[in-house]
C-alpha positions as CSV (number, residue, x, y, z in Angstrom):
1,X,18.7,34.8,127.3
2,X,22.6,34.4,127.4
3,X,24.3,35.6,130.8
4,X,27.9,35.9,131.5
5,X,27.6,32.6,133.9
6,X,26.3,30.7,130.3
7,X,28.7,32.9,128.4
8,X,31.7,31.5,130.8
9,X,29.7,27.6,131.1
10,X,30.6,27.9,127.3
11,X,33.6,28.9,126.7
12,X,35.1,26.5,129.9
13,X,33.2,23.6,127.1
14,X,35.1,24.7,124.1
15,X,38.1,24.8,126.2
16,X,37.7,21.4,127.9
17,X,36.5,20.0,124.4
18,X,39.4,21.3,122.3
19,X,42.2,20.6,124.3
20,X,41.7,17.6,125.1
21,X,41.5,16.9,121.7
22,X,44.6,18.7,121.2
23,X,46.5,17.2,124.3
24,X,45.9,13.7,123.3
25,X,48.8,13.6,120.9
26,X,50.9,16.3,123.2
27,X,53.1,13.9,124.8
28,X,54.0,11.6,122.1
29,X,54.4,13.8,119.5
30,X,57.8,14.2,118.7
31,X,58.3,10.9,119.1
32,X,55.5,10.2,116.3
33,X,57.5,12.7,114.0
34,X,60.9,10.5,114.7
35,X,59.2,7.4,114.5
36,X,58.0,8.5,111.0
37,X,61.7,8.8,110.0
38,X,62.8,12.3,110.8
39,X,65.9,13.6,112.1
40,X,65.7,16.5,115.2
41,X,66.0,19.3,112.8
42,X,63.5,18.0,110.4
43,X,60.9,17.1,113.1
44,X,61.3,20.7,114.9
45,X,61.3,21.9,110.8
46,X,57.8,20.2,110.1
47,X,56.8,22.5,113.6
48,X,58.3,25.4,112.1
49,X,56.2,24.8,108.8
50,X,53.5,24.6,111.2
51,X,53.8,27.9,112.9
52,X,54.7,29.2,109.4
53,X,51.2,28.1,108.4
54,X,50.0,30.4,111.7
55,X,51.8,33.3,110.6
56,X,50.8,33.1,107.1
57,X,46.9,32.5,107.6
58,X,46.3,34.8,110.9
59,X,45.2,37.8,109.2
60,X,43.0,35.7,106.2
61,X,41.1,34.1,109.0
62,X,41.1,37.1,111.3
63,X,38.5,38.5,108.3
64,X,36.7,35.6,108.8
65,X,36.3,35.7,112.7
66,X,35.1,40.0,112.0
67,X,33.4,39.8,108.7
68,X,31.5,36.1,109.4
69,X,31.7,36.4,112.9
70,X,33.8,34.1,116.0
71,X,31.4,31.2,115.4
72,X,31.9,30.3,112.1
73,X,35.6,31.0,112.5
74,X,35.6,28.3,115.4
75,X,33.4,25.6,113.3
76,X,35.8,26.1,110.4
77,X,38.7,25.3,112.6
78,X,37.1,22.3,114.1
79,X,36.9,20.9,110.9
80,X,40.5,21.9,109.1
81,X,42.2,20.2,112.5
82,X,40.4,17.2,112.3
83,X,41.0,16.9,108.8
84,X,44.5,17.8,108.7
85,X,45.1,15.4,111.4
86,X,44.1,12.6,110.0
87,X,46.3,13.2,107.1
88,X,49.1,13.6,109.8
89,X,48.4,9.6,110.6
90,X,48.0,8.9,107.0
91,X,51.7,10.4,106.3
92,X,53.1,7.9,109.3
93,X,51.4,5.5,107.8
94,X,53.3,5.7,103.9
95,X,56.2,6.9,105.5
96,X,55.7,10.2,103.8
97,X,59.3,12.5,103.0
98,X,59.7,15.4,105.1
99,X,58.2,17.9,102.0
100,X,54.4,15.6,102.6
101,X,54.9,16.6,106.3
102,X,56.0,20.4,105.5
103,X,52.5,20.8,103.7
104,X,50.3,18.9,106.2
105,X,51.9,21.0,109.1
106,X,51.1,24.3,107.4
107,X,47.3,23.2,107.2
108,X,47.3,21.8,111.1
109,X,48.5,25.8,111.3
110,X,45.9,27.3,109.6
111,X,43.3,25.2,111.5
112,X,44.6,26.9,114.8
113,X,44.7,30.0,113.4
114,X,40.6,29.9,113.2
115,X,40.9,30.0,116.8
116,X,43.1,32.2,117.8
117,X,42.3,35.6,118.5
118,X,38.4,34.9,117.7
119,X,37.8,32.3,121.0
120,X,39.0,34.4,123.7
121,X,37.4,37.7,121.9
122,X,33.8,35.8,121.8
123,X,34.4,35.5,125.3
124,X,35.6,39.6,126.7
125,X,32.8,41.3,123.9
126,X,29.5,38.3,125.4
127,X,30.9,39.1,128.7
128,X,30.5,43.2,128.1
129,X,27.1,42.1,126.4
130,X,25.6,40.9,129.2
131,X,27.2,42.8,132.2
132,X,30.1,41.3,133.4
133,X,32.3,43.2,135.7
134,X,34.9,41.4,137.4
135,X,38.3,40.8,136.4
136,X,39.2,38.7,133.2
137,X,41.8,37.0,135.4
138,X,39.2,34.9,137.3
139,X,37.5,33.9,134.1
140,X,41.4,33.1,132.1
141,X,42.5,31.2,135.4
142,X,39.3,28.9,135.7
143,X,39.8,27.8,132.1
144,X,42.8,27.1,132.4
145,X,42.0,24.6,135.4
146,X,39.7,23.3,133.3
147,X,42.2,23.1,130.1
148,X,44.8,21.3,132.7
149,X,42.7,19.1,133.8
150,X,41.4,17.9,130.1
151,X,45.4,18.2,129.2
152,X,46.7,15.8,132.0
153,X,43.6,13.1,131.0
154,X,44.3,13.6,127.3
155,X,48.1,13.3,127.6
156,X,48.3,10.2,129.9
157,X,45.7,9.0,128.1
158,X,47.7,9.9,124.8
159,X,50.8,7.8,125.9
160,X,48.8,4.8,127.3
161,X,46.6,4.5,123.7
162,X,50.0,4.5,121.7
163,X,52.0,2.1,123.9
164,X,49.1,-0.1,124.1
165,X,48.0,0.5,120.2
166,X,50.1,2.6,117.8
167,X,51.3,6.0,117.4
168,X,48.6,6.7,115.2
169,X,45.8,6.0,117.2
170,X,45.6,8.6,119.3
171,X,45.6,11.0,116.6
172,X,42.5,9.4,115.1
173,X,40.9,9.7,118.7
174,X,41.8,13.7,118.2
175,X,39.7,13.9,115.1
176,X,37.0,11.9,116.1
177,X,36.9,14.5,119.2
178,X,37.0,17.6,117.2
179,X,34.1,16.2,115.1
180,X,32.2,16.3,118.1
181,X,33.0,19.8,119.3
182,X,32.0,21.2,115.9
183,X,28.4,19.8,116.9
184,X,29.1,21.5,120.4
185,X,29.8,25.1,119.5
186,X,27.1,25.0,116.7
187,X,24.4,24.6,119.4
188,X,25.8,26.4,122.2
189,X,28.1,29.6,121.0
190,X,26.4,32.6,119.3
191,X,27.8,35.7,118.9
192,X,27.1,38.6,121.1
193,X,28.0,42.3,121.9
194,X,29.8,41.6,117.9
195,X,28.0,42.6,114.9
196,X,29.8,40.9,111.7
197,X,30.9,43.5,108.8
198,X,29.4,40.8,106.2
199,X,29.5,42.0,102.4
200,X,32.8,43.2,102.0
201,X,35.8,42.6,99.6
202,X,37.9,39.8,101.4
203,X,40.5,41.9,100.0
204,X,39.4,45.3,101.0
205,X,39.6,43.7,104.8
206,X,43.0,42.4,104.8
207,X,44.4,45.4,103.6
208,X,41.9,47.0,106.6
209,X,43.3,44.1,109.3
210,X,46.6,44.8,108.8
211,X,46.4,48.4,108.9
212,X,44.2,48.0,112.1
213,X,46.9,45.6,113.2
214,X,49.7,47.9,112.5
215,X,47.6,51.0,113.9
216,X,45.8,49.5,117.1
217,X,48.9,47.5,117.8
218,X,52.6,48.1,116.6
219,X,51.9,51.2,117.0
220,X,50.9,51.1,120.2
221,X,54.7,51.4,122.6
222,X,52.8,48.8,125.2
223,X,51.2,46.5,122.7
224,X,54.2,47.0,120.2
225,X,57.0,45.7,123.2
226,X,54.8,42.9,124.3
227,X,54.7,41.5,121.4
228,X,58.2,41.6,120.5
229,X,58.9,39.8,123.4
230,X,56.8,37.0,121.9
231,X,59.2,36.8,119.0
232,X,61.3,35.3,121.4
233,X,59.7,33.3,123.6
234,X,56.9,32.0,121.5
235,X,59.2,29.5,119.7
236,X,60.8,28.7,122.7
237,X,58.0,27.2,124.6
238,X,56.9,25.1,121.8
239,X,60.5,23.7,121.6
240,X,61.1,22.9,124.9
241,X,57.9,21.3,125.6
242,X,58.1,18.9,122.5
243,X,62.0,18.3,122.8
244,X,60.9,17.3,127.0
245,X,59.4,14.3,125.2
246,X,62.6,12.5,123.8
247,X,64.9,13.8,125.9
248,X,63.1,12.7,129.3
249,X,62.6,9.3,127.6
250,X,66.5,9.2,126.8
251,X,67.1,10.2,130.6
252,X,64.6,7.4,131.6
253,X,66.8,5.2,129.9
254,X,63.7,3.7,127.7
255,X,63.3,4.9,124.2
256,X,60.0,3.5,124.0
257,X,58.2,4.0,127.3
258,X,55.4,6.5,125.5
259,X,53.8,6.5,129.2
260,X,56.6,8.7,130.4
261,X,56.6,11.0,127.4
262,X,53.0,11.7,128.0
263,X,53.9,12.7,131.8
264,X,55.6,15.5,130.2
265,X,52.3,17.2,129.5
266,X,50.9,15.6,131.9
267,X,53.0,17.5,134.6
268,X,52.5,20.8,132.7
269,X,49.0,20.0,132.5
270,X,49.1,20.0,136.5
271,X,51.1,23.0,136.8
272,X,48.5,24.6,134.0
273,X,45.3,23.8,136.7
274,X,47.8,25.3,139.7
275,X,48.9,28.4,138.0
276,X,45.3,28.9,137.1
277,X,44.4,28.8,140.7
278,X,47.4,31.0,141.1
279,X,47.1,33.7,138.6
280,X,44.2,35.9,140.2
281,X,46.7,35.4,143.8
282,X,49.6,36.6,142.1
283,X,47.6,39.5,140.8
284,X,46.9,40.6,143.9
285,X,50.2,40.3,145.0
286,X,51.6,42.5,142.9
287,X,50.5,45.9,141.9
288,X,51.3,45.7,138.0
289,X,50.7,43.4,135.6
290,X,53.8,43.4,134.1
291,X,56.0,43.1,137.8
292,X,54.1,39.5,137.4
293,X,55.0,38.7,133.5
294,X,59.1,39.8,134.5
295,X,59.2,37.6,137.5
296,X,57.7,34.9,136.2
297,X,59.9,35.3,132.4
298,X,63.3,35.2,134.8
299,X,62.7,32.4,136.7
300,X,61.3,30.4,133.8
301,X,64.8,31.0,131.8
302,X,65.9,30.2,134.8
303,X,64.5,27.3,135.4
304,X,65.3,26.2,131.7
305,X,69.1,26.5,132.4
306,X,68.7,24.0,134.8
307,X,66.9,21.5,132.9
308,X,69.8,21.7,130.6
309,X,72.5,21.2,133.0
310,X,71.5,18.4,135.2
311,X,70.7,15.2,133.1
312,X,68.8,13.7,136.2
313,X,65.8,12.4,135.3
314,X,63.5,13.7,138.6
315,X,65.3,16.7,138.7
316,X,64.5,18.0,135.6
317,X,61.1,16.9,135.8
318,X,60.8,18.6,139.4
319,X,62.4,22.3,137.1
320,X,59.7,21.4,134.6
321,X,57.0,21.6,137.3
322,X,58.5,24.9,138.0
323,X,58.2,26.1,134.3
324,X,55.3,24.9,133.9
325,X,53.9,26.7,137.1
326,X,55.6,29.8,135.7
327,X,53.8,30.0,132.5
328,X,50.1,28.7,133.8
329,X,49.8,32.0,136.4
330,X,51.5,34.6,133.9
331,X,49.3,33.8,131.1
332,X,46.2,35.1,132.4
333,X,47.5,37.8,133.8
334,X,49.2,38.5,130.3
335,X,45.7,37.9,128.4
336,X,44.0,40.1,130.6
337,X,47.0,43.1,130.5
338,X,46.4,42.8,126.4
339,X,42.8,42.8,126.4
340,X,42.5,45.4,128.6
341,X,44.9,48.2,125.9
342,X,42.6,46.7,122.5
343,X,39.2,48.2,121.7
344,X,36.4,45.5,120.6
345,X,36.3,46.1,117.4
346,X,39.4,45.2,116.3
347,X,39.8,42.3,119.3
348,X,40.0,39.4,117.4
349,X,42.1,40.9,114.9
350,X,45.2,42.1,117.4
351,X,44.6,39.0,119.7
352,X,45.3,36.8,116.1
353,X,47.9,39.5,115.3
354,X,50.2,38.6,118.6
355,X,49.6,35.2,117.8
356,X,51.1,35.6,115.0
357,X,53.9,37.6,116.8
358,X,54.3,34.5,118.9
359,X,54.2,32.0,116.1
360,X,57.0,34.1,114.1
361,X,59.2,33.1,116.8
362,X,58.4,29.8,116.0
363,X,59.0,29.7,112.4
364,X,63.2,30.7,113.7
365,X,63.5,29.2,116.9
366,X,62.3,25.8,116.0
367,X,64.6,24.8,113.7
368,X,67.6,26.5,115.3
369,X,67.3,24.6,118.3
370,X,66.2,21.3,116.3
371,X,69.5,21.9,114.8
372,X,71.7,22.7,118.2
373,X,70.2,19.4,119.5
374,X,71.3,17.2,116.5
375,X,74.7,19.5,117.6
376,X,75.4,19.1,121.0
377,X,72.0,17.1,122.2
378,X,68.9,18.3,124.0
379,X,71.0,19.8,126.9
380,X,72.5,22.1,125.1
381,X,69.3,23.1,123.0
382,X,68.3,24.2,126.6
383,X,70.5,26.0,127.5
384,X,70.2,28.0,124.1
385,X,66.5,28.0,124.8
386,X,67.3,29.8,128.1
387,X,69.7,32.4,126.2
388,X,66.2,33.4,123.8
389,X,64.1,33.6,126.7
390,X,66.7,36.0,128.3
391,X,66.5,38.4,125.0
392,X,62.5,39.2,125.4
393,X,62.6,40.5,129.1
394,X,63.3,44.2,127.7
395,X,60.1,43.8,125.6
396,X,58.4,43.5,128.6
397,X,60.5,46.2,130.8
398,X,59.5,48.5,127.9
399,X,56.3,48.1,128.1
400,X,55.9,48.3,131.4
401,X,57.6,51.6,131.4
402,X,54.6,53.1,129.3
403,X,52.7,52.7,132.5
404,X,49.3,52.2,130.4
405,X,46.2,52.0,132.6
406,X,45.9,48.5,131.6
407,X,49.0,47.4,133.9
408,X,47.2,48.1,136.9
409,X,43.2,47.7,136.3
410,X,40.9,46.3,138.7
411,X,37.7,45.1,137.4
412,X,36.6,45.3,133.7
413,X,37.2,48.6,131.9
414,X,35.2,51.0,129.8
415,X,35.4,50.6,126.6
416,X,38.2,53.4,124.7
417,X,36.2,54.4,121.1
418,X,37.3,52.8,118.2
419,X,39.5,55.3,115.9
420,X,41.8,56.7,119.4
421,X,44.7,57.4,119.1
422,X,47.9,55.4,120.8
423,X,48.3,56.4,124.3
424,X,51.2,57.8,125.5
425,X,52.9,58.3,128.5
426,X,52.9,62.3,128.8
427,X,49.2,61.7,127.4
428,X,48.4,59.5,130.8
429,X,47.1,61.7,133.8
430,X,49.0,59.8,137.0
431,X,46.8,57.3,138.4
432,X,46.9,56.3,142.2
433,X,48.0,53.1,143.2
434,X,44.3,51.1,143.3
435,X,42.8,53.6,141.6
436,X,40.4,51.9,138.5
437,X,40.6,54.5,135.4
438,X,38.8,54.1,131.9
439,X,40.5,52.0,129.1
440,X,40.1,50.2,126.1
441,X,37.7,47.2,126.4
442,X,39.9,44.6,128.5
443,X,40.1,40.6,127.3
444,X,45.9,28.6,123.0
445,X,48.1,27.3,120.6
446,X,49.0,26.6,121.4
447,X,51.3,24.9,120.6
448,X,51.2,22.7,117.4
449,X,49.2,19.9,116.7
């Protein structure tokens, strides 16, 4: 009999499992894509072809997490990554042309889009299936601990297997890993408080996901701003934390010390296990969810002006403890803000909808800051990284200004029927500060490769 302590026991595995699979090749690699005979814009253009592949194959494989069920969607991803990452090595290998790359990247996107949306909804619908009733912050913030912790082993261990080896080896580790976690969630995840639509047109649901997408989500005012904020920070972060790699090993003054690119992730990794201690704090610091999200957005474009500024290497790696903190403790509290405004039904569908949001502002972003660095160098692509940040905090002032319960829950919420219509604010009876009030059922990409 599955309880939410096995539920959470799971899905802490799959995260430990999967990234550090994922985190292996984190720190090292941009430097893999350069090594392979790219320029800046075509590197950051192969991880724009990625995110392209993410925005493409969300809502396809968003009918496969609610018509087969989260499971299968999960196993399927294990083995697309692993596959598609092993054709990443073989490309280094040949020397591929950027076009080889362009394809392969698009396939590593589809693999994570299996994922996304379907993981984390497994998690909020077994959770409601078995009682759960505290908040969603507690549960976000211990995974990420544990995703931090398998990031900072698999990134230092990334760098050390590729300056003592190849660049290619750690990417065969990666698959080798995922193999193993396909094993893992076949014996241990099942889905609960989900019943799979099975038997209908593949067709007939994409046509249904994207009107669910567009009805339970654009055209939401709460849902809709927060993720048009992603369209501009979403590309960002996967920018900056790639182009951290070379440009830290230029500031080092070593061009082939892989050690010290893997620190990069291996620094956010450590602020990803603080801010995951820090997430369910900051909560309670604050009354709304979206006072947290603004802060922490500010300082974090903050923080990237900086790191574009002052070309000292421990400086800017003391700023990118900073943005690294920043992110780790507003993501849970952003996870658990969404959530808490989708009903279960269509979960997995509006949770792989923002991630698609998010990996729109990939597919621009990426290669427009590729190209600024080829431009004016990495400093500068900072600095305009700082300047996109700056353009999503009205997104998020928006949103917050449609006061939805979901800002200020305590606790897990009721479930709203499926088929509601949007909330409004001149719909929403006042609500007193602490006061817990009825909403829709409450709720790592990451980045590419």
């Amino acid at each position: 009999m599955a309880t939410s302590r096995s539920i959470v026991r799971t899905y802490l595995v799959l995260t430990l499992g999967n990234t550090l699979a994922a985190s292996l090749i984190w720190g090292i690699n941009t430097i893999f894509l350069l090594d392979a005979g790219l320029s800046n814009l075509e590197a950051f253009a192969a991880n724009a072809f990625f995110t392209a592949g993410m925005v493409l194959f969300e809502v396809p494989t968003g009918v496969i997490a609610d018509t087969l069920g989260r499971r299968y969607s999960f196993l399927l991803g294990t083995v697309t990554l692993a596959a598609s990452t092993l054709l990443y090595v073989l490309l280094w290998y040949v020397g591929a042309g950027f076009w080889l790359w362009a394809v392969v990247s698009v396939l590593i996107g589809l693999g994570f889009t299996f994922f996304s949306g379907a993981v984390e909804a497994w998690l909020v619908d077994a959770l409601q299936a078995t009682g759960y009733t505290g908040d969603l912050e507690v549960v976000f913030g211990r995974a990420q601990i544990v995703g931090g912790a398998a990031m900072l082993v698999g990134s230092v261990a990334g760098g050390i297997l590729a300056q003592a080896t190849n660049l290619g080896v750690p990417y065969v580790l990666r698959g080798a890993i995922l193999v193993a976690m396909f094993l893992v969630a076949y014996l241990m995840m099942r889905d609960l408080g989900f019943s799979p639509r099975r038997g209908r047109s593949p067709m007939g649901e994409v046509r249904r996901l994207v009107r669910d997408s567009v009805d339970q989500g654009l055209r939401r005012p709460p849902i809709r701003w927060l993720m048009l904020e992603a369209l501009f920070t979403g590309g960002v972060g996967i920018y900056v934390f790639y182009a951290l790699q070379p440009y830290l090993l230029e500031l080092y003054g070593d061009p082939t010390a892989y050690t010290v690119a893997g620190l990069v992730a291996a620094v956010v990794a450590g602020a990803q296990m603080l801010g995951g201690l820090a997430a369910s704090r900051l909560r309670k610091l604050v009354h709304r969810r979206t006072t947290a999200l603004l802060l922490a957005a500010g300082i974090s474009a903050a923080t990237l002006v900086g790191v574009g500024a002052v070309e000292q290497f421990w400086v800017v790696m003391a700023l990118v403890v900073v943005w690294g903190l920043l992110w780790a403790a507003a993501e849970p509290i952003r996870q658990a803000y969404l959530n808490g405004m989708i009903p279960s039904e269509q979960r997995a569908t509006i949770l792989s909808f923002d991630s698609l949001m998010s990996s729109g502002g990939g597919v621009w972003a990426q290669p427009v800051l590729g190209r600024a660095a080829d431009i004016g160098g990495y400093g500068a692509s900072f600095l305009v990284s700082a300047g996109i940040s700056v353009l999503g905090l009205p997104f998020l002032a928006l949103s917050r200004r449609e006061r939805h319960p979901a800002d200020t829950q305590v606790g897990t919420a009721a479930e709203e029927p499926p088929g509601s219509p949007p909330v409004t604010p001149s719909q929403e009876p006042p609500v007193a500060p602490g006061q817990v009030r009825d909403a829709e059922a409450p709720g790592s990409d990451a980045g590419q490769v």
